[in-house]
C-alpha positions in Angstrom: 114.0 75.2 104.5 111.0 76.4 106.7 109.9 79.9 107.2 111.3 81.6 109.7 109.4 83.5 112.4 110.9 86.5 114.6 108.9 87.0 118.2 109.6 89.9 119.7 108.5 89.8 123.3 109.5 90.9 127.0 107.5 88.2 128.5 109.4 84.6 128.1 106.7 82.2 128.8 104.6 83.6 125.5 108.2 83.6 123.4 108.1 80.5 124.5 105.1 79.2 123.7 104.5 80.9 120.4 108.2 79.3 120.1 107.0 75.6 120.7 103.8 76.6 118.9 105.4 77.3 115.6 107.8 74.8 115.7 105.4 71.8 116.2 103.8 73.7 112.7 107.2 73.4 110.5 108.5 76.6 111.2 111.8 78.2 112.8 111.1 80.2 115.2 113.6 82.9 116.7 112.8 84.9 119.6 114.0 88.5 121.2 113.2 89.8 124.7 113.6 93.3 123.5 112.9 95.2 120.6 116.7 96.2 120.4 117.2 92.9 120.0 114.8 92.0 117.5 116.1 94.8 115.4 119.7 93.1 115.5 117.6 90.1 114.6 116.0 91.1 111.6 119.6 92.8 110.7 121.4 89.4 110.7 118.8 86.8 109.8 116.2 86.4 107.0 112.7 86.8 108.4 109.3 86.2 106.6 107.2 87.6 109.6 107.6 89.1 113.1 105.2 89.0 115.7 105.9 92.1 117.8 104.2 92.9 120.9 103.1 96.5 121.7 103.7 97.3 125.0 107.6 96.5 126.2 109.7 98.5 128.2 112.3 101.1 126.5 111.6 100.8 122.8 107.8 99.8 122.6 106.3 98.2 119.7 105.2 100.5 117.6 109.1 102.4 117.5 110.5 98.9 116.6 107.8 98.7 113.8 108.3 102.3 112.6 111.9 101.4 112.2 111.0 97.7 110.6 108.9 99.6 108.2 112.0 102.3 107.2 114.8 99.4 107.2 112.8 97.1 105.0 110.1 99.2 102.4 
């Protein structure tokens, strides 16, 4: 079973492309527009790594990583 790969992004052309990027590399890609979303993510799927952008609206990056960090150390 490939690894599977969370983007977290508000911008749907690079989900997108990191998307079709990974995939064409053996990997399963997954993809939120929010990090609200991602969180539910990452709460009902097994991730090995998310790539989280910085700068989104409401929750920003580094809030979703700070709660990442406390939901899975």
């Amino acid at each position: 079973m490939p690894d599977t790969i969370l983007i977290i992004d508000d911008e749907a052309a690079i989900r997108e492309a990191l998307s079709g990027i990974l995939s064409d590399e053996g990997f399963l890609p997954l993809s939120a527009a929010s990090a609200e979303e991602g969180l539910q993510l990452l709460d009902e799927t097994d991730v090995q790594l998310v790539l989280l952008d910085i700068w989104m609206p409401g929750m920003d990056g580094m809030e979703a990583l700070s709660q990442i960090r406390t939901r899975f150390a």
